[in-house]
N, CA and C of each residue as an Amber inpcrd file, in Angstrom:
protein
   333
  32.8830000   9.1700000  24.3650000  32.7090000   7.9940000  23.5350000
  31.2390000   7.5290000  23.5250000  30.6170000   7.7020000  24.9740000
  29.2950000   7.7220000  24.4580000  28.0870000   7.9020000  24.0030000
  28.9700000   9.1560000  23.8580000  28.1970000  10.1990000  22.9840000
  28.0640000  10.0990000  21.4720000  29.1830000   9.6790000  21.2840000
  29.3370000   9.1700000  19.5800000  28.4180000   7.8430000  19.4300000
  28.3180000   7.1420000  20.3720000  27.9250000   5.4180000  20.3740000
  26.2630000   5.7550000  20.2530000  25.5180000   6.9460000  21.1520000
  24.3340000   7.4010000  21.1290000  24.0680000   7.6490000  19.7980000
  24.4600000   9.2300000  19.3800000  24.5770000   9.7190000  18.2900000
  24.5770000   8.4960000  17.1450000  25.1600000   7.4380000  16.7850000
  25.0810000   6.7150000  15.7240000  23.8140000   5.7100000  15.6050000
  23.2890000   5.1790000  17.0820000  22.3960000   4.5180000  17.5070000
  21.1910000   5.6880000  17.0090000  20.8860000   6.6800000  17.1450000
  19.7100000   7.2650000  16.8590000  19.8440000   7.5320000  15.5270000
  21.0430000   8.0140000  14.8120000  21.0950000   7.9580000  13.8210000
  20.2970000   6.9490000  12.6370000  20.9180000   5.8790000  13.3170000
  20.5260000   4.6690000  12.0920000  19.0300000   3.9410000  12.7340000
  18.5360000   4.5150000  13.7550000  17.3350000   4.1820000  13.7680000
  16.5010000   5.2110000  12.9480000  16.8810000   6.1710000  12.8430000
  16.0170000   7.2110000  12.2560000  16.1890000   6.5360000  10.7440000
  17.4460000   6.6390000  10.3070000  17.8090000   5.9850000   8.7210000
  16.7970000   4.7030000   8.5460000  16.7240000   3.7520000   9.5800000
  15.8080000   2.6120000   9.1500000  14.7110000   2.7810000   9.1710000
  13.6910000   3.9680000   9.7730000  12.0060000   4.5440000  10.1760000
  11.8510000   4.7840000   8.7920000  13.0840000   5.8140000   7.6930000
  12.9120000   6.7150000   6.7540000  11.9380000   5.6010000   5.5350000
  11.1030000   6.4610000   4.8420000  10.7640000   5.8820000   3.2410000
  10.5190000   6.8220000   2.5570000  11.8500000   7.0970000   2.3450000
  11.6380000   8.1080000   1.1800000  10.7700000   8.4220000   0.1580000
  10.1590000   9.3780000  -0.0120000   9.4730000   9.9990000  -1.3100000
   9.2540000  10.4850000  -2.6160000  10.0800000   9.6430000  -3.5160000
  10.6130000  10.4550000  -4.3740000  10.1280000  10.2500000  -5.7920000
  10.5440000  10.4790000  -6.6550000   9.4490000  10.7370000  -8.1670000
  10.8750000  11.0550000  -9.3040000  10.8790000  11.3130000 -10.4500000
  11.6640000  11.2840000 -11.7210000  10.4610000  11.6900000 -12.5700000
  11.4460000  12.6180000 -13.2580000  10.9580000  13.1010000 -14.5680000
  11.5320000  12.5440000 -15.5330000  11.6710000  11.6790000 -16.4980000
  12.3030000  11.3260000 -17.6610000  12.4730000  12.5540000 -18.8010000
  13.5180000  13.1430000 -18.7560000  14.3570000  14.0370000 -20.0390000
  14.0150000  13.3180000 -21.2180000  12.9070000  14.4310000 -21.7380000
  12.5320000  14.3430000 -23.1370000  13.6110000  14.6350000 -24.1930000
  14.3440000  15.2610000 -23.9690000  15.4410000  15.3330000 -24.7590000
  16.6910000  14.6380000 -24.7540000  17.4840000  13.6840000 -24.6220000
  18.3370000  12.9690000 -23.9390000  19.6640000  13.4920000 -24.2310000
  19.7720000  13.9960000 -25.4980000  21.1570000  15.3400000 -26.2450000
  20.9400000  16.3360000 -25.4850000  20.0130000  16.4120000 -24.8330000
  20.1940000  17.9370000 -24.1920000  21.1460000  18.4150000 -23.1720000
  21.3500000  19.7570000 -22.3650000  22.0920000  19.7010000 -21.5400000
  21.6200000  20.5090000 -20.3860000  20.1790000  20.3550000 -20.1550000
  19.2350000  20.7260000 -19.8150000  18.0600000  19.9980000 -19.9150000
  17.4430000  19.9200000 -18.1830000  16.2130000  19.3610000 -17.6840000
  15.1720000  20.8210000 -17.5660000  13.5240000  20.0390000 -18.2900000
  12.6840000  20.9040000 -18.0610000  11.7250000  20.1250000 -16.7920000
  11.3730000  21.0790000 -15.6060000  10.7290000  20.1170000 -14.8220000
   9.0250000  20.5810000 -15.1180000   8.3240000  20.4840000 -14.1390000
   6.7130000  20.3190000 -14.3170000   6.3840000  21.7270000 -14.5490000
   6.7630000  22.5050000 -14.1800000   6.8890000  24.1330000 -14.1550000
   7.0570000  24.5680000 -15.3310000   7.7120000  23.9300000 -16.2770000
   8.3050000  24.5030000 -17.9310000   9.9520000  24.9520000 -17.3220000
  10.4980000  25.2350000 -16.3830000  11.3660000  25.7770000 -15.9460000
  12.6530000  25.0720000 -16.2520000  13.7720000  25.3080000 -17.2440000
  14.8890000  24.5900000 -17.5100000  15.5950000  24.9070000 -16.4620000
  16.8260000  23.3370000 -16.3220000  17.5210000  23.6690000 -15.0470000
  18.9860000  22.8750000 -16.0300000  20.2040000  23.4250000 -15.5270000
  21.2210000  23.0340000 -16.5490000  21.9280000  21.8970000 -15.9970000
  22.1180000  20.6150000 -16.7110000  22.5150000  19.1630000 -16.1740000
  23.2070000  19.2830000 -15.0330000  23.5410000  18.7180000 -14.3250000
  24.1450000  18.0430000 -13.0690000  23.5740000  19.3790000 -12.2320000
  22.8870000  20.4330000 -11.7370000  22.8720000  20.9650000 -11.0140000
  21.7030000  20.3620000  -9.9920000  21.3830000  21.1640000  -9.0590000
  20.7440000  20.8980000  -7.5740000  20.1090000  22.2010000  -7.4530000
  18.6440000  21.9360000  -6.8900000  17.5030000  22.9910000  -6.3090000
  16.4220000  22.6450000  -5.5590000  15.9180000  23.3430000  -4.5670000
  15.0970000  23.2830000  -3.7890000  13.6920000  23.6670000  -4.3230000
  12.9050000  23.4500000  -4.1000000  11.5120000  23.2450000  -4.6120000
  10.5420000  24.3460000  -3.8410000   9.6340000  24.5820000  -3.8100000
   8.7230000  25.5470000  -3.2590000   8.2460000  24.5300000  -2.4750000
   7.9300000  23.1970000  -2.8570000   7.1030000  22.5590000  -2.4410000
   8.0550000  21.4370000  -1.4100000   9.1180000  22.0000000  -0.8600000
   9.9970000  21.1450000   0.3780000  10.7560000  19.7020000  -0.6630000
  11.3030000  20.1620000  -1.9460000  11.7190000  18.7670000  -2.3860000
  12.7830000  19.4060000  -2.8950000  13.6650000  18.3500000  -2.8750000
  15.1440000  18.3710000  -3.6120000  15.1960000  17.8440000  -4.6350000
  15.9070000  18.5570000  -5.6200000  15.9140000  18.1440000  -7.2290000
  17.0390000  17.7280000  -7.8400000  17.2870000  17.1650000  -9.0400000
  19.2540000  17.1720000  -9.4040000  18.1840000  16.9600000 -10.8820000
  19.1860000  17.5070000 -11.6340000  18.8850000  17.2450000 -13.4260000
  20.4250000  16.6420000 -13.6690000  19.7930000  15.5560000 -14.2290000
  21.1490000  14.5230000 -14.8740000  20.7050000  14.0280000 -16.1860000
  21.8700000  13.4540000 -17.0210000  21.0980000  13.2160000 -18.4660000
  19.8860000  12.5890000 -18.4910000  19.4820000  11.7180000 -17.5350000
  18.1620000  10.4290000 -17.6490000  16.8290000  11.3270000 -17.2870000
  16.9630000  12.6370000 -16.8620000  16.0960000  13.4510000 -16.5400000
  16.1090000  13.8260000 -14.8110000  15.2350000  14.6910000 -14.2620000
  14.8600000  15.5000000 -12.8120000  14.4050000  14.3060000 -12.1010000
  15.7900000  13.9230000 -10.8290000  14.8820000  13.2390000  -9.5680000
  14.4390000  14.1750000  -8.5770000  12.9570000  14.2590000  -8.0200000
  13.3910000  14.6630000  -6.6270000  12.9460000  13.9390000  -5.3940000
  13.2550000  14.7680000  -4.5190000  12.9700000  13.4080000  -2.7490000
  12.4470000  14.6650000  -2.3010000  11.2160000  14.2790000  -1.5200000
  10.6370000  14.9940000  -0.5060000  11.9700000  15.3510000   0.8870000
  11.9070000  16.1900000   1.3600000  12.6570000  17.0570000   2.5780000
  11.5120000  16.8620000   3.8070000  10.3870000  16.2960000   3.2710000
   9.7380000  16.4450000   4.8180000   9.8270000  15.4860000   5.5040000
  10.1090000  15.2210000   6.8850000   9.9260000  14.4500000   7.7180000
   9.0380000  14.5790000   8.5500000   7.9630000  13.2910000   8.4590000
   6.5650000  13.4060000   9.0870000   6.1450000  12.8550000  10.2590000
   5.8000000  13.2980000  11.3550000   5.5340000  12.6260000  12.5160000
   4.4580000  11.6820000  12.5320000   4.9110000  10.1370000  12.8430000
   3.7850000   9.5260000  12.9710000   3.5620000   8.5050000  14.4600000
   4.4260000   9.0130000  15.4720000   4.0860000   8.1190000  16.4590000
   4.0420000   9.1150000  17.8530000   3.3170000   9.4140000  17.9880000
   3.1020000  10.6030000  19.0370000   1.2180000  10.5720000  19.5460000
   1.6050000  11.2140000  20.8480000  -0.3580000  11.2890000  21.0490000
  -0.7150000  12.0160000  20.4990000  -1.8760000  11.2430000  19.8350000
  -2.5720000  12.5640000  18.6880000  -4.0320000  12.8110000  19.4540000
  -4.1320000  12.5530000  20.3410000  -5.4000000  13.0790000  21.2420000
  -4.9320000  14.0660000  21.5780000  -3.3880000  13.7980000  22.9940000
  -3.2370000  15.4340000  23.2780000  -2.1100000  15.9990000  22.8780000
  -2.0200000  15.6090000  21.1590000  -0.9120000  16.5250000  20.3880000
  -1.3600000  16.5520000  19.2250000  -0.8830000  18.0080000  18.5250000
  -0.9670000  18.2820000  17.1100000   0.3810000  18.4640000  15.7570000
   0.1990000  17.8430000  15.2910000   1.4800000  18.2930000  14.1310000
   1.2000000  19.1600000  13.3410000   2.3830000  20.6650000  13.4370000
   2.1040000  21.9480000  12.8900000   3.4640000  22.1680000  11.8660000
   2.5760000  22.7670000  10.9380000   4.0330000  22.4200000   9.2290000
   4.3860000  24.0600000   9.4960000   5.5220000  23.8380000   9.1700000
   6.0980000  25.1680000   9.0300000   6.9730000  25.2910000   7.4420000
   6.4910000  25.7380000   6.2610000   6.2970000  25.6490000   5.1600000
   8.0760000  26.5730000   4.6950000   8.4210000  27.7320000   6.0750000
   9.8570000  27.8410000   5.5020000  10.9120000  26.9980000   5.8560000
  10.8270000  26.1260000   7.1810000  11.6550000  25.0780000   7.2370000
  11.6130000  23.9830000   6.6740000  10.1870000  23.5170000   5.8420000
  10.1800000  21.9980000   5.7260000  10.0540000  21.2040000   6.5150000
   9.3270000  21.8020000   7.7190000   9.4000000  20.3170000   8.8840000
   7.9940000  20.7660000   9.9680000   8.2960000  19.5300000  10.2970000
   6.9830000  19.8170000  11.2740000   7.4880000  19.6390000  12.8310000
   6.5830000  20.4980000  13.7640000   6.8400000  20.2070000  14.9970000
   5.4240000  19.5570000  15.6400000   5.5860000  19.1990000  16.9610000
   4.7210000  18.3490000  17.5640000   4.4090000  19.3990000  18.9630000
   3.0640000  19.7280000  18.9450000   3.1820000  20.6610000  19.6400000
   1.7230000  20.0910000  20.7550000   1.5110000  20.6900000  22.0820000
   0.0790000  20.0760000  23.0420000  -0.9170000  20.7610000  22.1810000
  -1.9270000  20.4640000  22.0450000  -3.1360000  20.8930000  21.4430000
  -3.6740000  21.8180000  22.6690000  -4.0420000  21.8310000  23.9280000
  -4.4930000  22.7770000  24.7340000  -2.7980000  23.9670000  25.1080000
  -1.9130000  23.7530000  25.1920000  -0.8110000  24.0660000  25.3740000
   0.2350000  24.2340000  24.3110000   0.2880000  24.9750000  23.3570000
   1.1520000  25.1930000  21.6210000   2.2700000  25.2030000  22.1140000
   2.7750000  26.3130000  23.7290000   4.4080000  26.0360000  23.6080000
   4.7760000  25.4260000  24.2800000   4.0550000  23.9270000  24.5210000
   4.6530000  22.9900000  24.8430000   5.1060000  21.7900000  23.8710000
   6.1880000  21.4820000  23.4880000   6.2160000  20.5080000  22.4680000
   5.7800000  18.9280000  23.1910000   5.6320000  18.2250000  21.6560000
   5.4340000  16.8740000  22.2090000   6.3940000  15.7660000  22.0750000
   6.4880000  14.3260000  22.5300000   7.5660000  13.6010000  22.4930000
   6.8190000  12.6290000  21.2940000   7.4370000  12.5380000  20.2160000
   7.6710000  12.1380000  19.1580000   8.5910000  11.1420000  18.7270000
   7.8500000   9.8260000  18.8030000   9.1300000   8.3030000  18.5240000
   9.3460000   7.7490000  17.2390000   8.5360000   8.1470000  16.3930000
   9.1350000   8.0950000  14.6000000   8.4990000   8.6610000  13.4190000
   9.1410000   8.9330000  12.9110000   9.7750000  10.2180000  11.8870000
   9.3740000   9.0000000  10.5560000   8.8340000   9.5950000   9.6700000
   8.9010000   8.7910000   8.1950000   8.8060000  10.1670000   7.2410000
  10.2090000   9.9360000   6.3670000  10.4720000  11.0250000   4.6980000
   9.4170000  10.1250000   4.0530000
């Protein structure tokens, strides 16, 4: 039980750190049934895709939202730590600057 009680407690602290990132394309066509995003690239209404660039997409009639996927470290020692992106996960780790496989302790996270 208090494992669940933890688990929800970090949870919704992380949920309250978050500020999301996110952006809209307004659908030039509004009859259409199909979103074009910045790329020229049509994507067919209500579907979902991942981005090259770590973002999540949805095409709906009003046009392409997407939200950044990264979560960024911003409360950690940055004297003796570095934040290193790893571009196929989307995320970053916190690693010692004299010491790489040592990770670092990291107290909040902002999307």
């Amino acid at each position: 039980m208090n494992a669940i009680l933890v688990s929800f407690v970090v949870l919704a602290t992380f949920v309250t750190l978050c500020s999301t990132q996110c952006f809209i394309i307004p659908n030039q066509n509004s009859g259409s049934n199909e979103c074009k995003d910045l790329d020229g690239i049509t994507h067919p209404l209500n579907s979902q895709w991942k981005t090259e660039n770590c973002e999540e997409c949805s095409c709906s009639q009003n046009g392409i939202n997407c939200c950044s996927l990264i979560a960024i470290p911003v409360e950690y020692d940055t004297e003796k730590c570095k934040k290193v992106f790893n571009k196929e996960t989307c995320s970053y780790t916190v690693v010692e600057r004299d010491n790489p496989e040592n990770p670092c302790a990291v107290s909040q996270w902002v999307l």
